[in-house]
VOGU-3710 file (C-alpha; in Angstrom, 3 decimals, decimal comma):
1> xxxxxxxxxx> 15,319/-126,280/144,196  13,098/-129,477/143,770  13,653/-132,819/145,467  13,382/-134,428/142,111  16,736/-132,447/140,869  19,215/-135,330/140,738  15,938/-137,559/139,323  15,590/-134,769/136,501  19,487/-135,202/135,717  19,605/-138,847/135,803
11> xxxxxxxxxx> 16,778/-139,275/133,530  18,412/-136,669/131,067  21,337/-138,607/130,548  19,106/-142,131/130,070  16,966/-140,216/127,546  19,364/-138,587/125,690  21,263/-141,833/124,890  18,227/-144,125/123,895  17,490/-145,542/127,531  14,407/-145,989/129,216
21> xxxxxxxxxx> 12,801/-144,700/132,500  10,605/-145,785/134,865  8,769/-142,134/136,061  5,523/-140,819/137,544  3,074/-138,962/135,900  0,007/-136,981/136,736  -1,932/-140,025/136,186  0,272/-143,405/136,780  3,115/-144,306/136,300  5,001/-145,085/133,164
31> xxxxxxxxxx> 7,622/-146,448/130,723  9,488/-143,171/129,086  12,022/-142,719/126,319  13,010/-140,303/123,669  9,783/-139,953/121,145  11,899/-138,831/118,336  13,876/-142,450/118,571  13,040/-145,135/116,815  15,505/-147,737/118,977  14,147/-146,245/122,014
41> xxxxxxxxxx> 10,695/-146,620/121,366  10,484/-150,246/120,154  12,703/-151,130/122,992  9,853/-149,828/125,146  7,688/-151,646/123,509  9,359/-154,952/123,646  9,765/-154,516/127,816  6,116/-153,940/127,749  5,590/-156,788/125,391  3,331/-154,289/122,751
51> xxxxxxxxxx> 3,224/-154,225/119,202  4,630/-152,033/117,533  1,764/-149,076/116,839  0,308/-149,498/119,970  -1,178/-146,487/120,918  1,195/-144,565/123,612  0,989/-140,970/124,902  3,596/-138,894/123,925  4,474/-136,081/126,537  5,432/-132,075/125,480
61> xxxxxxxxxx> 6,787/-129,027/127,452  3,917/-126,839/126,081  1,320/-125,994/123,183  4,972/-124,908/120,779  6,595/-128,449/120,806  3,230/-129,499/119,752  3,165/-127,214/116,599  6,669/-128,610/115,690  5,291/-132,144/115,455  1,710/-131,536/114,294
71> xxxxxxxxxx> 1,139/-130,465/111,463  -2,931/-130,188/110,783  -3,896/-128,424/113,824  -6,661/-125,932/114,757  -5,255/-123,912/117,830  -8,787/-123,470/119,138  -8,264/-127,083/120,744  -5,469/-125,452/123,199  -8,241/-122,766/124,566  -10,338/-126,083/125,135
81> xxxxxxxxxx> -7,986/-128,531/126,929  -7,090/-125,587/129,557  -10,990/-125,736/130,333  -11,063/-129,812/130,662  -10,466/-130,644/134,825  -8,768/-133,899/133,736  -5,407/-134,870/132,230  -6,321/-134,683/128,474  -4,001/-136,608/125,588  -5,242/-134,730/121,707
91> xxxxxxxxxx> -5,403/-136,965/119,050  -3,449/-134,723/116,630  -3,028/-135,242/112,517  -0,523/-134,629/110,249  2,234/-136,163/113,200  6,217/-135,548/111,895  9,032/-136,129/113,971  8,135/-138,901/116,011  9,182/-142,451/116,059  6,989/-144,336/113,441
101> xxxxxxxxxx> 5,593/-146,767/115,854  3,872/-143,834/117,845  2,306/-142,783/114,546  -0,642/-144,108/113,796  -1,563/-145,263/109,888  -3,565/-142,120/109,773  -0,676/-140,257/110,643  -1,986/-139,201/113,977  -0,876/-139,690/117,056  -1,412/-139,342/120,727
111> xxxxxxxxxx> 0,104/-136,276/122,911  -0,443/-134,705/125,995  1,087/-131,405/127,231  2,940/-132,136/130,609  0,909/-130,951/133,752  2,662/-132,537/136,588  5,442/-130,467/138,047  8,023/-133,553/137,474  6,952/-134,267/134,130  7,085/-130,706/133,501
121> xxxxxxxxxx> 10,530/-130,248/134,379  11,684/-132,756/132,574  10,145/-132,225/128,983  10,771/-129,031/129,241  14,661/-129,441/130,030  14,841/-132,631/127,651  13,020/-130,520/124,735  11,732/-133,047/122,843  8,413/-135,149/123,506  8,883/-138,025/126,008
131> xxxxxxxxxx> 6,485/-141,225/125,866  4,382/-141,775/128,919  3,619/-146,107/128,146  1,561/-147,069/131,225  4,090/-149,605/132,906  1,968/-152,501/133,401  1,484/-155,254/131,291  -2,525/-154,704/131,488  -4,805/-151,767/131,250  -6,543/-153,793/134,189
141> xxxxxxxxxx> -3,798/-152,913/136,965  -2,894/-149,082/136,478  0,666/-149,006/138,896  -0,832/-145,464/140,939  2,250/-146,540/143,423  5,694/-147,703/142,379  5,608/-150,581/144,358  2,987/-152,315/142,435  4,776/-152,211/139,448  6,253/-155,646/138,165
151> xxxxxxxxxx> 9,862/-156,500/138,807  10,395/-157,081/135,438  9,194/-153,776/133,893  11,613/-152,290/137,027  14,287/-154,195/135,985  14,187/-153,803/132,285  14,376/-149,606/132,644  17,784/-147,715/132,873  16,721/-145,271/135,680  13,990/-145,863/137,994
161> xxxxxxxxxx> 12,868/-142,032/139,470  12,727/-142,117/142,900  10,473/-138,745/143,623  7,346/-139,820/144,221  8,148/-143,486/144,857  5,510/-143,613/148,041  2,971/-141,493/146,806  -0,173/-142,909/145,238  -0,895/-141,663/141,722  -4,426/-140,629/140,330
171> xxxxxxxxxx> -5,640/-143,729/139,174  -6,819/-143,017/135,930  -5,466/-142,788/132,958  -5,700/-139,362/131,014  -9,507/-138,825/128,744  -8,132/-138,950/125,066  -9,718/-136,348/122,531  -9,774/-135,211/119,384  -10,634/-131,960/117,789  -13,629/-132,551/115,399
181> xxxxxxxxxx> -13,697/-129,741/112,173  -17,413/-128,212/113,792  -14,633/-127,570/117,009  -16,800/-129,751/118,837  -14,761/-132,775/121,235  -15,034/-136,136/120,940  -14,087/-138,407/123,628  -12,276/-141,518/122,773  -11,149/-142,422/125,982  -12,600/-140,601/129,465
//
């Protein structure tokens, strides 16, 4: 058993009643709630003083929870994210399911399968997509350690995780892609 069990059940219970949660990633860490909820996800955005459509990174178990939210997919890009060495979010079209602010006016939006053996765990037990909202106010200061993450963002979560708490994070946010129809990548974010 993982030291991150009570963490995992904790964060369960915040999730599956709206909340949010403060939790590491395998890049920094970030501002979660349910994807599917509409309350949740605006009330994320309002602690992290976005606008609504934002871009944010929406988190899955694996390449099957994608398919159920994705509807315009070519499953060549899974083959080619496996070969990547980085944390890689796929653009993906044709987006149903999620809360509309994570949709863009294209209809596309922004997932990531989980890689990290927390975040794994826990999209895989919540089964649904999570959002992974850098928690800082600023692109400029990525929180890689939870104690560099603002007091306010802290205090305006329902469940802080506390695996991982002293351990410094990657520092980078994840390379955003997306799938081009000649199968080649482009990067929008490395």
């Amino acid at each position: 058993m993982h030291d991150f069990q009570i963490d995992i059940s904790k964060s369960l219970e915040v999730l599956k009643t709206g909340g949010l949660i403060l939790y590491p990633t395998d890049t920094v860490w970030a501002v979660g709630c349910d994807a599917t909820n509409d309350f949740a996800v605006e009330k994320l955005y309002a602690l992290l003083k976005r606008t609504l459509h934002t871009p944010s990174v929406v988190l899955v178990a694996n390449e099957r929870t994608i398919l159920e939210y994705a509807t315009q997919i070519d499953l060549q890009i899974f083959d080619t994210i496996v070969a990547l060495q980085q944390p890689t979010t796929v653009l993906y079209k044709g987006v149903i399911g999620l809360a509309q602010a994570l949709i863009a006016s294209d209809g596309s939006a922004a997932m990531r399968i989980a890689n990290d053996t927390f975040c794994k765990h826990l999209t895989k037990r919540f089964q649904q997509p999570i959002v992974s909202a850098c928690a800082g106010f600023t692109v400029e200061n990525l929180p890689t350690i939870f104690h560099n993450i603002d007091a306010e963002i802290i205090n305006g979560v329902d469940y802080c995780v506390q695996y991982n708490q002293d351990t410094i994070l990657s520092n980078a946010l994840s390379a955003i892609v997306q799938l081009e129809k000649n199968g080649t990548l482009t990067y929008l974010r490395r």
